[in-house]
N, C-alpha and C positions, 0 to 999 in steps of 0.2 A: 359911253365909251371914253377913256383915257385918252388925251392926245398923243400919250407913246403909241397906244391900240390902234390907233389910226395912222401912223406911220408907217406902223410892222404890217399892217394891214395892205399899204399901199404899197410899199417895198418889196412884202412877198411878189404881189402881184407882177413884178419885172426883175424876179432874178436874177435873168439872162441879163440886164443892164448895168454894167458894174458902176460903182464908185466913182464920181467923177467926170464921167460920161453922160452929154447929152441927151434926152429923152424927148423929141418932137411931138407934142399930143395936143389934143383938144382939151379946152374948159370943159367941156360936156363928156365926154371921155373920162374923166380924172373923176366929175362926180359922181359919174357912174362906177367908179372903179371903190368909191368912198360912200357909195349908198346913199348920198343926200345932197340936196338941193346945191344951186349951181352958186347962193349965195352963202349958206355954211360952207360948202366948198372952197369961198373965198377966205372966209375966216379961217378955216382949219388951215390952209397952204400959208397963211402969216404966222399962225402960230412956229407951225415949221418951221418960216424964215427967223421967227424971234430968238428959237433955239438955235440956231445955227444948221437945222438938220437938211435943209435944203436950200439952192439956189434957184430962184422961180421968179421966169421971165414973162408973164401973162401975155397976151395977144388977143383984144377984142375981137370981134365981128366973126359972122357964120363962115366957118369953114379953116378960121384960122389957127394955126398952131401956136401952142407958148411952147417953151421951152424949159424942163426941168432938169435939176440935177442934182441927183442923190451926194451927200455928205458925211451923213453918219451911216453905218455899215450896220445892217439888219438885226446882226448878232448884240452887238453893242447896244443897240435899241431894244433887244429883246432883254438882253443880261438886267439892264438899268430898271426896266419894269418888271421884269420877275422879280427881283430886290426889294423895290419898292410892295409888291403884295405880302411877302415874304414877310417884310419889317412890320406890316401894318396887321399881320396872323392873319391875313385872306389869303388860307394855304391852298383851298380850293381852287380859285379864282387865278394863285399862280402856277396851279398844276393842269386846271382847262390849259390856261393858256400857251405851255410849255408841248402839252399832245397834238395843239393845233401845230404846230410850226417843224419844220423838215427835220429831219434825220440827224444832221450834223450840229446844228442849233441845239437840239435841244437836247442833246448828248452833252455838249458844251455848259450849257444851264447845269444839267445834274453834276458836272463836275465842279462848276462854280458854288454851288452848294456844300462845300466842303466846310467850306471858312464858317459857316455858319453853328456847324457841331465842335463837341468839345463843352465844356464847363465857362458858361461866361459869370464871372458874378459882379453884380451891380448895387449901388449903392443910391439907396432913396430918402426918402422924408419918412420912411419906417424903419429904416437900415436895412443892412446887406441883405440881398436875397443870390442864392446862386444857383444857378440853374444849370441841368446838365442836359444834353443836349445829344440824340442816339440817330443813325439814320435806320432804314431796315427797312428790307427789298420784297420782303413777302408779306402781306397783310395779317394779321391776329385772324385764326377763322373763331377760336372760342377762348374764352379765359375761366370759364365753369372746371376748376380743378380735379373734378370726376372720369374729364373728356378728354383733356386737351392730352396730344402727343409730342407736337411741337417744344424743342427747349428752348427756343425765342418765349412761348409761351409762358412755359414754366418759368426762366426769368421774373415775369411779372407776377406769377401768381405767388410765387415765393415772398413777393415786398408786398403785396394786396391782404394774406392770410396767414392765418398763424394754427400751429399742430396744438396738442396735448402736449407732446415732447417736441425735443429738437436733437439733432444729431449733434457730436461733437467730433470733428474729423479728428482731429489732434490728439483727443483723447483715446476716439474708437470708442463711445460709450451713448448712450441716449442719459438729455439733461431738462429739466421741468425748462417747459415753457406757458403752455396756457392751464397746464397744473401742475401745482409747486409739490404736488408726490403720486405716489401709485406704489401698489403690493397686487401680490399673486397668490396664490395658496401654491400648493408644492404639486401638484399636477398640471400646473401650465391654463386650469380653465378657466379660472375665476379671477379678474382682473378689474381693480379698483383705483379709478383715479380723484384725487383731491383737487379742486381748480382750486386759480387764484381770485383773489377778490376784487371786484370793480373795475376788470378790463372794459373796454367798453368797445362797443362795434363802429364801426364810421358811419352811421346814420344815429349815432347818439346811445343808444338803448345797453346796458349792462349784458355781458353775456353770462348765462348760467348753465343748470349742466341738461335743460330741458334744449337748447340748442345744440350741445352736443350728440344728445340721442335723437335728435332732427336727422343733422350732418351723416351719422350711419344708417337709419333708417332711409333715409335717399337712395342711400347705394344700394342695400342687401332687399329693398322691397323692390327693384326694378330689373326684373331677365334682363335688360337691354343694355342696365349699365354694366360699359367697357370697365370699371373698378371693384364690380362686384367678386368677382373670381380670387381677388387680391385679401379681401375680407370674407370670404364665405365661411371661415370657421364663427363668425359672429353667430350664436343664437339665439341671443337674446339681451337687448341695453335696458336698464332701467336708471333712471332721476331717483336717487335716492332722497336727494333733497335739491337746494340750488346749488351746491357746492360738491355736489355727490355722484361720479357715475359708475357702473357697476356693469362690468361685461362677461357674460355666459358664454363659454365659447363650446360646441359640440367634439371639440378633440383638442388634446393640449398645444400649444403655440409660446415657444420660446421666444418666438420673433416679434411677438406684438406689439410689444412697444417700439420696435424700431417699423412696423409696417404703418403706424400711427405718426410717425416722424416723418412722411412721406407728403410731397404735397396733396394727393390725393387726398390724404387726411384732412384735408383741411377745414375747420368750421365754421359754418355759414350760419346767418342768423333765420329762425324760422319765423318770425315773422314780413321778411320781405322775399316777394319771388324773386329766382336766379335770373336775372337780366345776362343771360352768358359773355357778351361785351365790355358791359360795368356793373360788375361784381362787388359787393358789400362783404368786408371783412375785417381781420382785428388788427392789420399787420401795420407797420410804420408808414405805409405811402396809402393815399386812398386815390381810387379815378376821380377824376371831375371831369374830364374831356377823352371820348373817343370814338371817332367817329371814321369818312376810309384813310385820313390825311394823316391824321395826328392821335396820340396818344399821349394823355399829360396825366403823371401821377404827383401831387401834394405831400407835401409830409403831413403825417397826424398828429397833430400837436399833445393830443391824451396818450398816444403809445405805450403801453405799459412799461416797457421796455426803455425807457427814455425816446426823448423826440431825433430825430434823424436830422443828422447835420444838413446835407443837402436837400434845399428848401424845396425843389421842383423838379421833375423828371419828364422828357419830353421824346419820345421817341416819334421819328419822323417817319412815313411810311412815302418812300423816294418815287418818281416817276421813272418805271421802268429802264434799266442804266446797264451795258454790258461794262463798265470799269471795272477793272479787276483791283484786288487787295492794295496792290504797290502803291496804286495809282492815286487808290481815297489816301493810305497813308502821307505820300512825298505829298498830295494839298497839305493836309493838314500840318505835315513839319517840313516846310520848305527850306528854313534852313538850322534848326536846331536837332540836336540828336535825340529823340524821348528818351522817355525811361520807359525800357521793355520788360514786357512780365511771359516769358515762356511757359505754355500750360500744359503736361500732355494731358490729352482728352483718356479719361478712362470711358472702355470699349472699343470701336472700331468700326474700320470696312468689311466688309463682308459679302459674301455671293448666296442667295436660298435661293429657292424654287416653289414656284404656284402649287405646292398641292391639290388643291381647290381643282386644279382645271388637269382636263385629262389629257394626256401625251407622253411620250418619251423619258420624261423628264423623272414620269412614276417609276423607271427600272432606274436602281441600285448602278447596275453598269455605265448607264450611261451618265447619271451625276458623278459618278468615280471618275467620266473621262472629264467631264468640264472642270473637276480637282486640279488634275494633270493641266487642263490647260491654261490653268488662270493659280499659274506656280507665282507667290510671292515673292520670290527672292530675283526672278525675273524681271518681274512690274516692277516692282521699285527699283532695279537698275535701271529698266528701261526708262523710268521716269526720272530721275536724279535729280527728285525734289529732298531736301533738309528736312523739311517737317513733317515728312513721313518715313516709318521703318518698318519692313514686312513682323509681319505676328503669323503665330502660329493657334492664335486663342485672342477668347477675348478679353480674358481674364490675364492680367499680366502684375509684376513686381513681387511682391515675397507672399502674396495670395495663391501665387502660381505653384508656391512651394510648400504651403503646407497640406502636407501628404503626411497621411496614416497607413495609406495603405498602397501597396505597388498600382499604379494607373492602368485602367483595364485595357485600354487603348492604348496604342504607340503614335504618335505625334503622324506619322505619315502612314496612315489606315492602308494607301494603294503604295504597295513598294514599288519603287526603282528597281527597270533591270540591268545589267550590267550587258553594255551591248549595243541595248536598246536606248534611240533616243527620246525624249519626254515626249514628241509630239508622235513619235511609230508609237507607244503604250497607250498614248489615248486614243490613238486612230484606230489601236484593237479593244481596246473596251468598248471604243463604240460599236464597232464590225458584229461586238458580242450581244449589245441592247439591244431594241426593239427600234432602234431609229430606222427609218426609210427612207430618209431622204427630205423631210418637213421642213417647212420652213417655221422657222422659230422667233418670238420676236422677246425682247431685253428688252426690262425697262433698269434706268439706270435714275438714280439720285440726279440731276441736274446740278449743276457744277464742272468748271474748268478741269478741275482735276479726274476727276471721279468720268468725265466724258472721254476725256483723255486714254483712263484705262481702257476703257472700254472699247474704244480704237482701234487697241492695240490688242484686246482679246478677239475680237471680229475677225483679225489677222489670223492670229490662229487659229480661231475655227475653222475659214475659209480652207488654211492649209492642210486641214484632215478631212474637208466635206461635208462639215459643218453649216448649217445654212442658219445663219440668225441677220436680224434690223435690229440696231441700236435706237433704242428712243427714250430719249430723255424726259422726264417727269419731273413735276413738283410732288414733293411729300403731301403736302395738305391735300391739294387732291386724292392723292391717290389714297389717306387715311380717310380724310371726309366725302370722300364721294365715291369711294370703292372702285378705282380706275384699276385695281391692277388687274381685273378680271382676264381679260385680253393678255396676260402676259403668262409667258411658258417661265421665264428667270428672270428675277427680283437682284439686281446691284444697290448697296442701300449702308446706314450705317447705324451705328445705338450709340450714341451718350448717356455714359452714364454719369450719375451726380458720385458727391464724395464714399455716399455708402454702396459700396460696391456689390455688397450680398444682397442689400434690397434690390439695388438694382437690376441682379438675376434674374431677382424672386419676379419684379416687377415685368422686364422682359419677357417671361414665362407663362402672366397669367393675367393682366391688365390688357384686355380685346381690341386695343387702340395703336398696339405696336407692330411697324409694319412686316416685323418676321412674325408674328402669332396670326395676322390677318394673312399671310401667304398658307397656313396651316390650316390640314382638313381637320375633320371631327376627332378623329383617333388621334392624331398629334394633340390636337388641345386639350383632350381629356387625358393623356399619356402626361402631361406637362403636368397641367392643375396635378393630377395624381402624383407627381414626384413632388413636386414642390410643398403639397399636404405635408407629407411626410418629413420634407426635412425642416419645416417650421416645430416640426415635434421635438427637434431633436435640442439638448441641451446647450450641449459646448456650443460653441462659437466655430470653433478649428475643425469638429467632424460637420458641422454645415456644410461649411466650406469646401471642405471635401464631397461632399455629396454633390453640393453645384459643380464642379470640376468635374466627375464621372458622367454627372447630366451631359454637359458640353460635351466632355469626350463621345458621348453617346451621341449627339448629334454631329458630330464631326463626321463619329467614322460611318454613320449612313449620310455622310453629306449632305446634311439639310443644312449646315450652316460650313461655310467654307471661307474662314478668316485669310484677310488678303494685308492689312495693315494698321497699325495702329498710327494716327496724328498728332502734330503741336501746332496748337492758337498760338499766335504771337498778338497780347493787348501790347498797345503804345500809350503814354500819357507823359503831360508836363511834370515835371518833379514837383511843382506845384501841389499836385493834388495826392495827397498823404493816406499810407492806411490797405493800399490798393489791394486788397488779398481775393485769390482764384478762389469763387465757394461751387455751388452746383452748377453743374451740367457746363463747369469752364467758363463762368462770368462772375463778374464781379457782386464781392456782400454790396449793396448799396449800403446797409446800416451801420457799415464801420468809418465811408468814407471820411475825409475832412480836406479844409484846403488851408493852407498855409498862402494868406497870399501876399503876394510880390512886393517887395519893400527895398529898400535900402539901396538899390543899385535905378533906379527908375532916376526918370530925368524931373524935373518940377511942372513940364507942360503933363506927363504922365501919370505923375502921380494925382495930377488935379479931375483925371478922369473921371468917371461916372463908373466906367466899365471896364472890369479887367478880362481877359479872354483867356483859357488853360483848353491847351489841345489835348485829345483825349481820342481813341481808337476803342472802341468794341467790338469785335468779331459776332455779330447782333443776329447776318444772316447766314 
């Protein structure tokens, strides 16, 4: 054990004695307090004196007392040695130690951990390396791109693996990436892509087109895979050669290239098993490290794509921290203003309902009254947060507007009566349901905000006779472990990435999303069955319309009751160059760069080693 370790050690042990203040004890007392003999005992107590960290007045013979007295304060002695594991990557060893120690302590450490994220880059006997440095509050449950639901997840799988295609927001178009072409015959079924040559996988080995029809074969040979439903028009992949794949689809699909552009799509190599943790793939960073603390991605120096500016990606997984957003920010930029990147999040908040489980909730009336009660234009005044705006969908900006045909649905399915106020209308929708009086229980997204609302929906329930428990959840559980059983209504939200339509698609009929998981049999076959049909469809613009009428159609049997759309606010040093929002509202890692710091540094700082660029990612 550390001589800090034994400090903090003995220091916990007399909280109640402050600073300063004498401590009358026994020799034999003290080793007992230190777990070892009464002559280590002596040595550790000088070490003490050597540092300055206490004042210790020994006293021989049985019975008698020394006198001690604390110096340096618990937390400082804790700070100092959490640092010290921290510096030396025994991230373990300073997360034990931070779980052993009270409440306020160790809240104190997780916030002192600020300084440490951000972009440091350092300069060696092989040159510059820079490392960027992420915190993130909820653990990775899987990084197998088939599975994962999480967009923390997604994140990494996006720099881990690479598509057939790739999207192009800008454009609105799919663009070759791990094949430089592809054709279709003119019914939508026969689909030919051409790879490119000599990408290579990060365990070394060339990818060809026998690991592409691996990567689909995985999916569409398994009932159980959550991605199957997304490719089910697949019927058949053949290798036509190494450079050759050839896809049979049983009903035509416009969309395929862009359902391919999807990380799900992503291709794995078939010779090595899916480790779902550290995953082997073709993309710009590879894992070498992850384990419960830390997550380190590398750049791949072979990338086909060219090699990735920044050298090392380090996401830290934090010891449990109630700090809110402001809080991690103003560490990080204590006195410089960043450079802010405003993102709004396509998709939204939203309210569904357990299908799955029986109650109340199955009559029509009574989700018509939880509409009524959980009015968006309310909640967001009531909350009078900036970076949220009520919606009315979840589909929003000029998507919203392309219309062919008049909307079957009117935006407010339950009219307003005139008269009547919002909470007498639900309190007779309900009076009309099947409700008797149940108690009901909410499971909500976990989160300040999102807890908040729910608060404030509770209120109104209560005031129409409403009986619900708010209880707050983690997403991961509730996808990987099937918690929402126990829940009558589902508060929750969907990111979407840049492509919007897949996005739908994907919402719709990928088994891993937590509104298709709140959906019985007949809803998910209702879905897969629309969604069939509109991957048939050519244009682009009647799609779109068709997902618009989908929505509408869950609107107005309220299984989906949109509450608001939000804005991520990233921070970063102007230092770090390039900064653009790609999927799911986080940063391309592959464009970043740093421009670093010159001309205005003093000469003790330019002589540094290490330069530091604070850096904000909205990770959890």
């Amino acid at each position: 054990m550390d001589i800090s370790e034994h400090y903090m050690q003995l220091r916990l042990k007399f909280q109640h004695i402050q600073d300063d203040q004498e401590l009358h004890i026994t020799i034999g007392e003290l080793a007992g307090h230190l777990c070892c003999t009464m002559r280590n005992m002596n040595l550790i107590m000088n070490k003490f004196k050597e540092n300055g960290w206490v004042s210790w007045s020994p006293q021989r013979g049985r019975g008698k007392k020394s006198v001690l007295v604390f110096c340096k304060p618990a937390a400082a002695a804790a700070s100092e040695r959490f640092d010290q594991l921290l510096y030396a990557n025994r991230m373990e060893d300073a997360y034990e130690m931070a779980s052993s120690l009270p409440p306020l302590i160790r809240e104190q450490l997780v916030h002192n951990l600020q300084h440490l994220f951000g972009l440091r880059s350092n300069e060696g006997m092989e040159g510059r390396t820079d490392t960027l440095r992420i915190p993130q509050n909820t653990p990775f449950k899987t990084l197998d791109p088939t599975q994962t639901a999480m967009w923390g997840e997604g994140f990494i799988i996006t720099e881990v693996f690479d598509r057939l295609v790739r999207y192009n927001a800008e454009r609105q178009q799919c663009e070759p990436s791990l094949a430089v072409a592809w054709e279709s015959d003119r019914e939508g079924r026969r689909w030919t892509f051409h790879l490119n040559k000599g990408i290579l996988f990060h365990h070394g080995r060339v990818m060809d087109a026998a690991d592409v029809k691996f990567s689909f074969d995985r999916i569409i040979e398994d009932p159980a895979n959550p991605s199957r439903a997304m490719f089910a028009s697949i019927q058949s992949i053949e290798a036509v050669d190494s450079l050759t794949v050839h896809f049979v689809l049983c009903q035509p699909n416009f969309m395929f290239p862009d359902l391919l552009s999807s990380l799900y799509a992503s291709i794995i190599p078939r010779d090595v098993q899916m480790e779902p943790l550290r995953p082997i793939g073709t993309g710009p960073y590879r894992i070498t490290r992850h384990d419960a603390n830390l997550l380190v991605l590398e750049a791949f120096p072979s990338y086909f794509r060219g090699r990735a500016y920044i050298d090392r990606v380090e996401v830290w997984q934090l010891p449990h921290s109630d700090w809110p957003e402001n809080a991690i920010k103003q560490r990080l930029f204590p006195e410089d203003t960043p450079r802010a990147v405003e993102h709004e999040i396509q998709g939204g908040v939203f309210m569904t309902f357990n299908m799955q489980k029986d109650g109340p909730h199955q009559d029509l009336y009574f989700r018509q009254a939880v509409r009524l009660l959980l009015q968006s234009d309310e909640l967001t005044a009531a909350s009078a947060s900036p970076h949220i705006k009520k919606a009315e969908s979840l589909i929003r900006g000029p998507m919203r507007e392309v219309r062919t045909i008049a909307p079957s649905v009117e935006r407010d399915a339950v009219q307003t009566e005139s008269g009547r106020s919002v909470l007498e209308q639900a309190a007779a929708l309900l009076e009309q349901s099947s409700y008797q009086g149940e108690h009901l229980r909410v499971w909500v997204e976990e989160g300040e905000q999102m807890e908040s609302d729910m608060a404030w929906f509770a209120e109104r329930c209560a005031a129409i006779g409403l009986n619900v428990t708010i209880v707050p959840g983690d997403p991961v559980h509730a996808v990987y472990h099937h918690e929402l059983q126990p829940y009558e209504i589902i508060y929750t939200g969907e990111v979407f990435d840049e492509h919007v339509m897949r996005s739908l698609i994907t919402m719709y009929t990928f088994g891993n999303t937590l509104f298709l998981l709140a959906m019985n049999d007949y809803w998910r076959a209702e879905l897969a069955h629309e969604c069939e049909h509109i991957v048939m469809i050519r244009e682009p613009a009647l799609r779109m319309e068709r997902l618009i009428q989908l929505e509408d159609r869950l609107i107005e049997e309220a299984l989906i009751l949109p509450v608001y759309s939000f804005k991520e606010e990233h921070a970063h040093d102007a230092s770090l160059r390039n900064y653009k929002i790609a999927g799911y509202g986080l940063p391309d890692l592959r464009q970043l760069w740093i421009r670093r710091k010159s001309g205005s540094l003093t000469a003790e700082e330019s002589s540094e080693t290490e330069t530091s660029y604070p850096v904000y990612i909205p990770l959890w």
